[in-house]
TORKOL-4160 file (C-alpha; in steps of 0.2 Angstrom, whole numbers, padded with zeros to 4 digits, m for minus):
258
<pt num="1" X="m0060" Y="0822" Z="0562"/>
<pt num="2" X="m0041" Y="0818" Z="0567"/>
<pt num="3" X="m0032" Y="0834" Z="0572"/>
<pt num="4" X="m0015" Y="0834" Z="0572"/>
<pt num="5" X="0002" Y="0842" Z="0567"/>
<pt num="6" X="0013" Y="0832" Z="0558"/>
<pt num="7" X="0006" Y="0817" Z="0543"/>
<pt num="8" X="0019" Y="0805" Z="0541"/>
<pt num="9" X="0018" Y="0791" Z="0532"/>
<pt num="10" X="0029" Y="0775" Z="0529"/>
<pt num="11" X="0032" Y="0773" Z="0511"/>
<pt num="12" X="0034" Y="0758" Z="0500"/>
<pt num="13" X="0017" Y="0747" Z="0501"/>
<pt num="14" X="0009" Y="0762" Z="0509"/>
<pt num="15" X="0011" Y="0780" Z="0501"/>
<pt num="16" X="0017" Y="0768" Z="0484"/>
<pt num="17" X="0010" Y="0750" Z="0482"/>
<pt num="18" X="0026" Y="0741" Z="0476"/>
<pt num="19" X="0043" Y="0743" Z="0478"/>
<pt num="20" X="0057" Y="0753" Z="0465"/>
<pt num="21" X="0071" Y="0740" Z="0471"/>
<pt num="22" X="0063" Y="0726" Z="0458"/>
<pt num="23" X="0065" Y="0738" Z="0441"/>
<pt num="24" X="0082" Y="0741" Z="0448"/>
<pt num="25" X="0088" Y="0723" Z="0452"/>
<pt num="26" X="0083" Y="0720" Z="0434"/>
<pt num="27" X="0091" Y="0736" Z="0428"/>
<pt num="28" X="0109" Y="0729" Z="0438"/>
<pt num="29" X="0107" Y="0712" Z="0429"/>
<pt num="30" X="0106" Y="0719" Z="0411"/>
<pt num="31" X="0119" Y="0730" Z="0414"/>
<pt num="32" X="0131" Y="0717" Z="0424"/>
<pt num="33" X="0128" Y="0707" Z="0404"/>
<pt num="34" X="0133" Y="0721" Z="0396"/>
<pt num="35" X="0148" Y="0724" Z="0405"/>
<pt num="36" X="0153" Y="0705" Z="0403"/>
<pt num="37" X="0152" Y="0705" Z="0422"/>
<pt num="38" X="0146" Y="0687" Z="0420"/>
<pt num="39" X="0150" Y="0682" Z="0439"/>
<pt num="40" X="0138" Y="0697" Z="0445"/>
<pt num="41" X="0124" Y="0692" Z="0429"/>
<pt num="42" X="0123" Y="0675" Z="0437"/>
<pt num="43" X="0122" Y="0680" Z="0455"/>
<pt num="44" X="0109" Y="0693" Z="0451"/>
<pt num="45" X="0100" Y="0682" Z="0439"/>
<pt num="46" X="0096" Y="0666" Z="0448"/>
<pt num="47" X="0100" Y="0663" Z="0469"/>
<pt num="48" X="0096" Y="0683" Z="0473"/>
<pt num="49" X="0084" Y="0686" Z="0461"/>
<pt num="50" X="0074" Y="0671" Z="0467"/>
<pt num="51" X="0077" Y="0675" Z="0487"/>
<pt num="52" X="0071" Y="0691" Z="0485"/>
<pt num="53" X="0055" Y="0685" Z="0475"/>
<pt num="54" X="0051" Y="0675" Z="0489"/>
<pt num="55" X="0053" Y="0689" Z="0500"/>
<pt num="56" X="0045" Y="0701" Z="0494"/>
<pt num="57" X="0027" Y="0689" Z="0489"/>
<pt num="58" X="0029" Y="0684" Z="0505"/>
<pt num="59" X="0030" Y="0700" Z="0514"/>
<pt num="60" X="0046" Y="0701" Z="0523"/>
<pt num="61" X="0052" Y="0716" Z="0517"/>
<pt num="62" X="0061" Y="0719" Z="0532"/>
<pt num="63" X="0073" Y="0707" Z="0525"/>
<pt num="64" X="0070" Y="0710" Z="0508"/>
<pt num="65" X="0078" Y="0726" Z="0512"/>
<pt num="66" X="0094" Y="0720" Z="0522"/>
<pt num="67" X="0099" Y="0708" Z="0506"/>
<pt num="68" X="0096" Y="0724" Z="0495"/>
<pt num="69" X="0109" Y="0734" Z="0503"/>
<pt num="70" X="0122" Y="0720" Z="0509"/>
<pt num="71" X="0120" Y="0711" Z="0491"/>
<pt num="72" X="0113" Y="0720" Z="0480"/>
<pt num="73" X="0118" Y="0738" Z="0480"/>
<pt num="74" X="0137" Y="0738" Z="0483"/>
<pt num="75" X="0146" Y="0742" Z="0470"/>
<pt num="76" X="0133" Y="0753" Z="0460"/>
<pt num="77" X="0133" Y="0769" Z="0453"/>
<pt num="78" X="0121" Y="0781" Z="0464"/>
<pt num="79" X="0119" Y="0792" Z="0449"/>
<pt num="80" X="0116" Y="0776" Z="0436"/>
<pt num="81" X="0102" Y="0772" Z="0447"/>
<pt num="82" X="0094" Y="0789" Z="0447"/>
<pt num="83" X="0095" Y="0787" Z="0431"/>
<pt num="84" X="0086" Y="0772" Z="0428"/>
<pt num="85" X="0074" Y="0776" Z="0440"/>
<pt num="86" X="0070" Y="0794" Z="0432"/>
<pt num="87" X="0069" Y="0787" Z="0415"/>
<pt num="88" X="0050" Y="0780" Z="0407"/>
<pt num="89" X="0044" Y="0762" Z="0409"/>
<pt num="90" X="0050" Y="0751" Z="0395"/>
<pt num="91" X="0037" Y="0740" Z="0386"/>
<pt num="92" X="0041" Y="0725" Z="0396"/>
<pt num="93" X="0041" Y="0733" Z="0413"/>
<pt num="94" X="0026" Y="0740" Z="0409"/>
<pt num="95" X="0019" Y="0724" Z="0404"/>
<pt num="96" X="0026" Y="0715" Z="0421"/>
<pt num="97" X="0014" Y="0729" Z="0428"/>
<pt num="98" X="0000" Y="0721" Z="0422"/>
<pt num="99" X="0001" Y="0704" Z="0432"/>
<pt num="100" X="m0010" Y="0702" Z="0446"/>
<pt num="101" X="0001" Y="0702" Z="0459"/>
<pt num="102" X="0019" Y="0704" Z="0455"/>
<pt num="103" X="0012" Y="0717" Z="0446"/>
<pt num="104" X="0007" Y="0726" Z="0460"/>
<pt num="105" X="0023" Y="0723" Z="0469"/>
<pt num="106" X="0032" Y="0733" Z="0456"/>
<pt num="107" X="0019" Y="0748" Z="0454"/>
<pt num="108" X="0029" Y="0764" Z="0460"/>
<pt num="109" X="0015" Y="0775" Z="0456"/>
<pt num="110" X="0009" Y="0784" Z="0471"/>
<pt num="111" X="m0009" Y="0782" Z="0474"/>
<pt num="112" X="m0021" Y="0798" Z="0470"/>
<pt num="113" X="m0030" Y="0797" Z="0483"/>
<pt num="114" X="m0015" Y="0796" Z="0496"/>
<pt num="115" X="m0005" Y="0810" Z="0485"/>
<pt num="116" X="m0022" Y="0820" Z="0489"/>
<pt num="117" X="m0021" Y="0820" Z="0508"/>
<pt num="118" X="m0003" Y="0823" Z="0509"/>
<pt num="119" X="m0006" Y="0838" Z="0498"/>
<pt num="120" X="m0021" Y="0842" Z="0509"/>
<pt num="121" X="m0012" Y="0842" Z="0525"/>
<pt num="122" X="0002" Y="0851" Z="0520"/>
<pt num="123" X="m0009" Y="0865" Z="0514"/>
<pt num="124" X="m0016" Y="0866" Z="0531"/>
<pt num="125" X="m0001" Y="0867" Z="0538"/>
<pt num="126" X="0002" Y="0850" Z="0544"/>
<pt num="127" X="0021" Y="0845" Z="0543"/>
<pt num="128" X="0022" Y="0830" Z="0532"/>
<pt num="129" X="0035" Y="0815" Z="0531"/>
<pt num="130" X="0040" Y="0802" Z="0523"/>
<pt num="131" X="0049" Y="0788" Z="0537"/>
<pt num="132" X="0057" Y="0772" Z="0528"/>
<pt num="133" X="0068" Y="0759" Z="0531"/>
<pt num="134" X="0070" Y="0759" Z="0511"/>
<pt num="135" X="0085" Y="0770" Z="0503"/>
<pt num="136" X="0085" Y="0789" Z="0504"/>
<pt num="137" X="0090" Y="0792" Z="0485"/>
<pt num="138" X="0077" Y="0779" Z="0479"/>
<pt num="139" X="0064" Y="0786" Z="0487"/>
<pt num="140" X="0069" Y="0803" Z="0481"/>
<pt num="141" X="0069" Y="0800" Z="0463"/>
<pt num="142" X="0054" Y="0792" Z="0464"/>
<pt num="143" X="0047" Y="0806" Z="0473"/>
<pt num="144" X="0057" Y="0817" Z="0459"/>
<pt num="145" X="0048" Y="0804" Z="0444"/>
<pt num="146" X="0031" Y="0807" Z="0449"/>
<pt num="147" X="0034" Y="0825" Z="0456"/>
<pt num="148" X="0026" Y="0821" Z="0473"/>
<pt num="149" X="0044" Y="0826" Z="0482"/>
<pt num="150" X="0040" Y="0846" Z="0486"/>
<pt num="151" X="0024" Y="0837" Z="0495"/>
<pt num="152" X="0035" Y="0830" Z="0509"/>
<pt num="153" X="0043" Y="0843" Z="0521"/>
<pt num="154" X="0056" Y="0829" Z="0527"/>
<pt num="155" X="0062" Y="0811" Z="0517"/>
<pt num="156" X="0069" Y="0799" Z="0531"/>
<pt num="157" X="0076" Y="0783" Z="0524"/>
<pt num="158" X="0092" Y="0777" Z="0522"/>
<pt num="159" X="0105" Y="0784" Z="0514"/>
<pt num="160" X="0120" Y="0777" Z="0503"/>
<pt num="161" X="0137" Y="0777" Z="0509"/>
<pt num="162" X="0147" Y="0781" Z="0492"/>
<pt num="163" X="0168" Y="0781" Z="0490"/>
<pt num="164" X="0173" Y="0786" Z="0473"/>
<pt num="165" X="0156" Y="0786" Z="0465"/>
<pt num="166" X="0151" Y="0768" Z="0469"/>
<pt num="167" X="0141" Y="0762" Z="0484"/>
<pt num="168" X="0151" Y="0754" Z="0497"/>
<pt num="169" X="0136" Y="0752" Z="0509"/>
<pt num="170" X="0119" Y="0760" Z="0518"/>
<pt num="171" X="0119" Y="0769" Z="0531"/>
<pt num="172" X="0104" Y="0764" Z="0543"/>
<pt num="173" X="0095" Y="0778" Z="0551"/>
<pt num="174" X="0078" Y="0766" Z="0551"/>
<pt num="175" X="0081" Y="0750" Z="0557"/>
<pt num="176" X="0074" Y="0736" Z="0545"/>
<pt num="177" X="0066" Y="0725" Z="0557"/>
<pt num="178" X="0061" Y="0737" Z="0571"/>
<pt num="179" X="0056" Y="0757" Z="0565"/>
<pt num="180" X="0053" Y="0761" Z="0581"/>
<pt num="181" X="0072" Y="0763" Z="0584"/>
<pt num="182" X="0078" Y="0781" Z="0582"/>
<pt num="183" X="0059" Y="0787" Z="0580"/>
<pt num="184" X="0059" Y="0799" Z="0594"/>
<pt num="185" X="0076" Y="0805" Z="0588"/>
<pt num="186" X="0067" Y="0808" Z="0570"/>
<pt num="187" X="0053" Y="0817" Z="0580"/>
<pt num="188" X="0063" Y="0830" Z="0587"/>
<pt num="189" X="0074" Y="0833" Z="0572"/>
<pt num="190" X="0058" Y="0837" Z="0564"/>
<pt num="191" X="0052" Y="0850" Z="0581"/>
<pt num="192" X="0041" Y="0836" Z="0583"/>
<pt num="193" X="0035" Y="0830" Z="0602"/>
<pt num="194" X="0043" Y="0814" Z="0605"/>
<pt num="195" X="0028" Y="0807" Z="0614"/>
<pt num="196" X="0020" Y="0807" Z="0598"/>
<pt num="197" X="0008" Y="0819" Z="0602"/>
<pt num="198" X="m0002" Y="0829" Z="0587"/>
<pt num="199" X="0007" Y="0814" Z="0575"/>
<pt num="200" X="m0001" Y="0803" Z="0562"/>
<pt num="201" X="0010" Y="0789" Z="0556"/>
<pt num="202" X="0003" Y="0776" Z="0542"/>
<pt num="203" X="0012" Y="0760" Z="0538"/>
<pt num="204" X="0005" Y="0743" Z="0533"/>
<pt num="205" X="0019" Y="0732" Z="0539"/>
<pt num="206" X="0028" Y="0723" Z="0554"/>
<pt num="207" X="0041" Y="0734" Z="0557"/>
<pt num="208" X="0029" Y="0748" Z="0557"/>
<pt num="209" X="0020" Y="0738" Z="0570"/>
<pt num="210" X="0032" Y="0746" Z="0587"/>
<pt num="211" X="0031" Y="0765" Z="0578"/>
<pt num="212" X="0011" Y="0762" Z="0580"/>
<pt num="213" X="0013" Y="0762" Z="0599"/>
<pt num="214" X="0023" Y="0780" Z="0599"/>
<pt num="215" X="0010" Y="0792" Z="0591"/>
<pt num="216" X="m0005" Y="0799" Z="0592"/>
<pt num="217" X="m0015" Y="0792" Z="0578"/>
<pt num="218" X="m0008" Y="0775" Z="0570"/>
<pt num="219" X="m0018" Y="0771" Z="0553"/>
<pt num="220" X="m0013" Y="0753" Z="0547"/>
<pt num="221" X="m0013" Y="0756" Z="0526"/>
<pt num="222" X="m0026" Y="0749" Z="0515"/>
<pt num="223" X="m0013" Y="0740" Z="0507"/>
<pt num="224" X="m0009" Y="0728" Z="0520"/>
<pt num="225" X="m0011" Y="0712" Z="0522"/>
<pt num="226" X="m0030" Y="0707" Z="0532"/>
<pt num="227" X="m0019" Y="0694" Z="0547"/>
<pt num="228" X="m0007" Y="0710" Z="0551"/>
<pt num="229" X="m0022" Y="0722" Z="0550"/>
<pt num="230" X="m0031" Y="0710" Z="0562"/>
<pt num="231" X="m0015" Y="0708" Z="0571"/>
<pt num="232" X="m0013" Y="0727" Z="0576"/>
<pt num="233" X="m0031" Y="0728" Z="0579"/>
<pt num="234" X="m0031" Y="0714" Z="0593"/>
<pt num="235" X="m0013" Y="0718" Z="0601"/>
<pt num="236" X="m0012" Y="0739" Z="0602"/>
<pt num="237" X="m0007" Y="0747" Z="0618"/>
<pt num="238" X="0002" Y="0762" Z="0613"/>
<pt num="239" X="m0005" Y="0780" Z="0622"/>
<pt num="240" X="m0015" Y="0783" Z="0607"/>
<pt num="241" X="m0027" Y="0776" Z="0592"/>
<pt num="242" X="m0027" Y="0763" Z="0579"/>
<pt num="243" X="m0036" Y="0765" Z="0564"/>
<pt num="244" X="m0038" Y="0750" Z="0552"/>
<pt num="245" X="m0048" Y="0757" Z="0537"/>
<pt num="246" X="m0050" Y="0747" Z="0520"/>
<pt num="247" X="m0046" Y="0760" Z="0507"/>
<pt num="248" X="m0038" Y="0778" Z="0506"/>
<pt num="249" X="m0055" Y="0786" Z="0503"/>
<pt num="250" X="m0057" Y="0780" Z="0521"/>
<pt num="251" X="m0042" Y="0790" Z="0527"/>
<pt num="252" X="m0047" Y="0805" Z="0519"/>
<pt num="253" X="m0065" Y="0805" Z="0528"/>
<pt num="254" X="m0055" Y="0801" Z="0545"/>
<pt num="255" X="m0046" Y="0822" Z="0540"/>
<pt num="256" X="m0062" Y="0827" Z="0535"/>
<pt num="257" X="m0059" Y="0825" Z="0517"/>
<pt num="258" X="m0074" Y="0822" Z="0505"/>
């Protein structure tokens, strides 16, 4: 059984199987028609909506994530997307749901099991942490949708930078392509060591890869994709251990979990 002080986890495509960014995309492009902001409808519509397809089926969310904020979100009302993101599934999204795969890319719900542990180790005391290089407010408001967001003692992701009520930018606190940057800083904001000592972080990505090496226990997600799981497995030297386990049930047995 792992013992340890602090859980955190990374979040979209770990501790939620898709990613709140596509609803939203969608969301920006009716609106943009609505508004007769044709220009923005056609951008949205065709050469972004099809890049960030391609990113995000092919898994480089890293990059995904630095066209979201650079392309996508300026301009936007924070408050009009917690809206969107707090109000029910339409038919259609929830249809989308349904397809194989790009269904699971735009599931947001948070996976029982994973919702278990978390509430698990924060009952014995654990600290427990969400760390993303996805958007502090959209992580929130999901948290907030599917009232998982008293479960995390901290939310680290990346915040919008907003100037009379629209976003003008993002500021990044987790670095896209490399997590590992700032970690130790996150650490000891949280009265963590920065060694990593006592820490369990889960991620199921590249970027995670380099936060793997800094704690205790790494745990690559059951979500990720089998060439990355192999990868971490045959290429980690960091001070501590890497787990690789196929489903969340797993996870739970690795805390002593039934």
């Amino acid at each position: 059984m792992l013992s340890s002080r602090a859980l955190i986890v990374d979040y979209n495509g770990t501790f939620v199987p898709g990613y709140e960014e596509i609803p939203l995309a969608y969301a920006f492009l009716s609106k943009a028609v609505r508004e007769m902001r044709f220009g923005r409808a056609l951008k949205l519509g065709i050469p972004l909506q099809l890049q960030c397809w391609y990113l995000t089926l092919a898994h480089k969310l890293d990059k995904v994530g630095k066209v979201f904020a650079e392309q996508v979100l300026v301009g936007e009302d924070p408050e009009y997307i917690r809206q969107v993101i707090e109000r029910p599934d339409s038919t259609l999204y929830k249809l989308a749901r349904g397809l194989p795969k790009v269904g699971r890319k735009m599931d947001t719900e948070p996976s029982p099991m994973a919702v278990y542990i978390v509430d698990q180790a924060r009952k014995k005391g654990k600290k427990t942490g969400v760390y993303s290089a996805s958007f502090q407010q959209i992580i929130e408001a999901t948290l907030r949708r599917y009232g998982e967001l008293d479960n995390f003692d901290v939310v680290h992701g990346n915040p919008f930078l907003v100037q009379d009520g629209k976003i003008v930018g993002v500021e990044v606190r987790v670095d896209f392509e490399d997590k590992a940057k700032g970690f130790e800083d996150f650490l000891e904001s949280q009265g963590l060591p920065t060694d990593g000592s006592g820490v369990i972080y889960i991620g199921d990505d590249q970027p995670d890869k380099p936060v793997f090496s800094k704690v205790e226990h790494a745990i690559v997600s059951p979500t990720a994709k089998d060439d990355f799981r192999e990868e971490c497995a045959d290429t980690f030297s960091g001070q501590g251990k890497l787990y690789t386990p196929r489903n969340w049930e797993a996870i739970g047995r690795l805390f002593g979990m039934d």
